[in-house]
N, C-alpha and C positions, 0 to 999 in steps of 0.2 A: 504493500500500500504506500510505503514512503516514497519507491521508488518512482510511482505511479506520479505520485503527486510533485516529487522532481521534475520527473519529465513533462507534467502539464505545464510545472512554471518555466520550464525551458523554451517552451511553443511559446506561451503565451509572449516571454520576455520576448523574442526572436520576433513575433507580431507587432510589436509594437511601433507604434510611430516615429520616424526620424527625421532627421532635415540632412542627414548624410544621403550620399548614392553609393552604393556598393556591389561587389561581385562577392559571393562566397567562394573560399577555398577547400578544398579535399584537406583531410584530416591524415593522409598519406599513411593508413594502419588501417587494420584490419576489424572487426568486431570485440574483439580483447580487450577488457575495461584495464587500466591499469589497477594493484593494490591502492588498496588506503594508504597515503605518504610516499607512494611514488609516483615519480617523476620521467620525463623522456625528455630530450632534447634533439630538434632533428635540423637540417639542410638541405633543401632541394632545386636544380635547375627546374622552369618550369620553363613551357614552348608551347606554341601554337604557331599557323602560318605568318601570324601577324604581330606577335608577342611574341618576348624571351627575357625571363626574370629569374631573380636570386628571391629566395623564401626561406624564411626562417620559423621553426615553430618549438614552443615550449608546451608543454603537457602533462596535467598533475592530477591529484584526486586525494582529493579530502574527507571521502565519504565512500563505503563499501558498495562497487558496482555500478559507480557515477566517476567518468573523468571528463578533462578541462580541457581544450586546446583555447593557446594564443598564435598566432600567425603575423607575423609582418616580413615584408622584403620591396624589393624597388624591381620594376621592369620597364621594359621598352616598347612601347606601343606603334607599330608602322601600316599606316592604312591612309586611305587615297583624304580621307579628311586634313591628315597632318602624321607628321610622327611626333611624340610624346613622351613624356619618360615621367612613371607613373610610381606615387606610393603607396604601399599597399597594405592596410593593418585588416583581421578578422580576429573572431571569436567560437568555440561552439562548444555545445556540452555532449557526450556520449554517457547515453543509460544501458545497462547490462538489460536486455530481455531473458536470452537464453544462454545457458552454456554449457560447452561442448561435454559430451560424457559417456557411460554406456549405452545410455538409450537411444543420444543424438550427437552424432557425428559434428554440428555447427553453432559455431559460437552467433549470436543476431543480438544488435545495437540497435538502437535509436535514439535519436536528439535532436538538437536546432541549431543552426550555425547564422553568420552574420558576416558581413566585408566589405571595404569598402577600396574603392580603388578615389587617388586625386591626383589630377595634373593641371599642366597650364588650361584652361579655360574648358574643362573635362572632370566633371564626378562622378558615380556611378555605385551604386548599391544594389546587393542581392540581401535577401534572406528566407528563411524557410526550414522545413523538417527534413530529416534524412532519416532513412536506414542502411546497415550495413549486416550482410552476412560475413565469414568468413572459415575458413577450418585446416586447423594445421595437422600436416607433419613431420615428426621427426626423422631425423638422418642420424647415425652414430650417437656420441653424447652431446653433442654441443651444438649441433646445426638441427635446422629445421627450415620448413615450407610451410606459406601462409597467406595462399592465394584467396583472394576477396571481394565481391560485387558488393558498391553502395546506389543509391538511387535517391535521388532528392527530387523537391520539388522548388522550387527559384522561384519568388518573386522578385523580379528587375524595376530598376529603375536608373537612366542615364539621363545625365546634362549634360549637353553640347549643343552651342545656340539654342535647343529647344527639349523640353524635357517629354522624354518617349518612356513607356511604361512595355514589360514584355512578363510573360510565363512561363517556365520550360525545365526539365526536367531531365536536368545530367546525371548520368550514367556511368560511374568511375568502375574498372574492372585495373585490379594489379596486385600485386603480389610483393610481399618481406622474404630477404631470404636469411635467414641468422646465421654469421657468420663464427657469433659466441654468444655468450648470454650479454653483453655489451655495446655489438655492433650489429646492427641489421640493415640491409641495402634492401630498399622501396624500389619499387620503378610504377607508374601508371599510367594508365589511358583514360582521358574523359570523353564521353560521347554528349555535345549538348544539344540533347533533342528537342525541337521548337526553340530555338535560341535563336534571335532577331539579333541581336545584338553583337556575339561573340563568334567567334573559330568554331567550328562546326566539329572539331578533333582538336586535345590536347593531350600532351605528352608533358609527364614529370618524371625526375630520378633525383634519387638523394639516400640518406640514410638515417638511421634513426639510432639514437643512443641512450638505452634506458640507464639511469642511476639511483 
């Protein structure tokens, strides 16, 4: 019931009203809550035809079966309006729905995320709910696979001379590979379907560092 009620205030918060514009970011992990008082630290190239950024994200949890991401980095915006060079802060919460075990093979998340991208005479806001599946396995003692599909739903909004409102609903498939219990290399694809706005395909790699 706590969690429940977590995750309601997560939507709700994620709902709310802003004067920001933003894009949401992928959470570049799998459905796995972190423990209570742990933390991740990660880095990621992010790309699309018309974008290429540096991303940075912190991730914690204070509460069993609920963690935190923070997201900021800077990227390069090239399209026939202008090129730009944009920066980029988000937010999102992941709730534990299920986890992996004898009965069921897949760990499944859900939360709300938030982001916003700014540049010269360019803002742009997403937010909205996701879920995310995922299911690992292990390799020897120390590595592992932990391939993962999320799916959100986006509501946009962008300012440039005039402000356009859109709905759509990206599609991240990628996979962690652990290379110890330390270091894990991300890679991802987003698919964003009905997206007015953005790259129709993006591509992320990076790594993540839990401590």
């Amino acid at each position: 019931m706590k969690r429940l009620m977590l995750f309601a205030a997560a939507l709700a918060l994620a709902a709310a009203p802003t004067t920001a514009r933003a894009q949401v970011f992928g959470q570049f992990t799998g459905a796995t809550v972190l423990p209570p008082n742990g933390h991740m630290v990660g880095g990621y190239l992010v790309s699309s035809s018309s974008m290429l950024g540096l991303m940075g994200q912190l991730r914690l949890s204070f509460y069993p079966g609920v963690d935190f991401g923070f997201q900021g980095g800077l990227s390069r915006m090239d399209r026939d309006q202008g090129n730009r060079t944009l920066v980029q802060v988000g937010t999102d919460v992941k709730v534990a729905l299920l986890r992996a075990g004898d009965q069921q093979p897949f760990d499944i998340a859900a939360g709300g995320g938030l982001g916003i991208h700014v540049g010269d005479n360019y803002s742009a806001l997403t937010l909205g709910p996701t879920i995310v599946a995922s299911r690992t396995w292990h390799r020897g003692t120390t590595g592992e696979i932990s391939p993962y599909v999320g799916l959100g739903f986006a509501f946009s909004s962008v300012n440039s001379d005039q402000t356009k409102t859109d709905f759509s609903t990206p599609l991240r498939v990628g996979s962690e590979f652990g290379l110890s219990p330390v270091a894990r290399i991300v890679t991802e694809f987003e698919f964003r379907l009905g997206d007015d706005f953005n790259d129709d395909v993006g591509f992320s790699a990076g790594v993540n560092l839990p401590f």
